[in-house]
C-alpha positions as CSV (number, residue, x, y, z in Angstrom):
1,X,58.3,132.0,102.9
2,X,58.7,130.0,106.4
3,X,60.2,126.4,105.7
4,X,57.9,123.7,107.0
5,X,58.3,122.1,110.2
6,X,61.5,119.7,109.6
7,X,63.0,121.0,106.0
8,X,66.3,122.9,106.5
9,X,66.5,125.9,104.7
10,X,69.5,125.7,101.9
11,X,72.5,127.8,101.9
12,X,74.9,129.1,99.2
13,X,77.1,126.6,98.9
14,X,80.6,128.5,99.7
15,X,83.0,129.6,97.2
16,X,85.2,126.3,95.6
17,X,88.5,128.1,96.7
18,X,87.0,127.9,100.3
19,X,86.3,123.9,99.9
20,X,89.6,122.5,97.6
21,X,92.7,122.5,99.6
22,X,96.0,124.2,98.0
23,X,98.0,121.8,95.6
24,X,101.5,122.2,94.9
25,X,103.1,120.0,92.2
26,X,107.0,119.7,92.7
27,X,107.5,117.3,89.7
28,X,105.2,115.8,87.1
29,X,105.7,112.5,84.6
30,X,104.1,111.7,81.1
31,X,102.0,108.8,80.9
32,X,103.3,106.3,78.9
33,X,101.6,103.3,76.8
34,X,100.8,100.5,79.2
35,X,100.8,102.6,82.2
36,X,97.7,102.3,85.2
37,X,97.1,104.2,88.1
38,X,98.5,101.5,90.3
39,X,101.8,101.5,87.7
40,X,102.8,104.9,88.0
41,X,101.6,104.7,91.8
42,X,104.2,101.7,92.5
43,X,107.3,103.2,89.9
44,X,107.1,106.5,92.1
45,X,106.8,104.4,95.4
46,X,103.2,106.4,96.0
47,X,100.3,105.9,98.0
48,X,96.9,106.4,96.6
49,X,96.1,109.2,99.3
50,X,99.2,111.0,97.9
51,X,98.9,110.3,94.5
52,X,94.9,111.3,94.3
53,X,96.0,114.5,96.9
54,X,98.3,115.9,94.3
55,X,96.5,114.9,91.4
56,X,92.6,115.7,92.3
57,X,90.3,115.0,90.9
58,X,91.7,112.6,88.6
59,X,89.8,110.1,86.9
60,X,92.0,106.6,86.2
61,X,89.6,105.2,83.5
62,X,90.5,108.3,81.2
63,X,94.2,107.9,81.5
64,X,96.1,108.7,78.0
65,X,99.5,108.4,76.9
66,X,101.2,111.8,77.4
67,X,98.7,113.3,79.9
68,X,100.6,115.0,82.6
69,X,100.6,113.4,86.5
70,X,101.7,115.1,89.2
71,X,104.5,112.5,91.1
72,X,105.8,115.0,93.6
73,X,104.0,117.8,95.5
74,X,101.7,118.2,98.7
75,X,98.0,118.8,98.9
């Protein structure tokens, strides 16, 4: 089957260790009541870059106490 004049044909999408970058965590914290995102970013003197690098794909609206955040690492 030849693709019609302006469609681009679709490729396999390449293997997901190929797209996500290498994450090394050095030293994690426990989520406690009452922290945020922006909390634990400031108590560990963070920026979001490097706080959503070593912890990808994170999602701050399902945050729970004792959940497991990386607070020292590279990506």
């Amino acid at each position: 089957m030849t693709p019609s004049k302006g469609l681009i044909p679709r490729r396999a999408a390449p293997p997901a260790a190929a797209v996500q970058a290498k994450v090394s965590c050095d030293k994690v914290y426990g989520v406690d009541d009452g922290d945020t995102c922006s909390s634990v970013i400031d108590k560990f003197k963070l920026n979001e870059v490097q706080f959503f690098g070593i912890n990808p794909n994170f999602n701050c609206r399902a945050l729970f106490v004792g959940q497991w955040l990386c607070i020292s690492g590279t990506a």
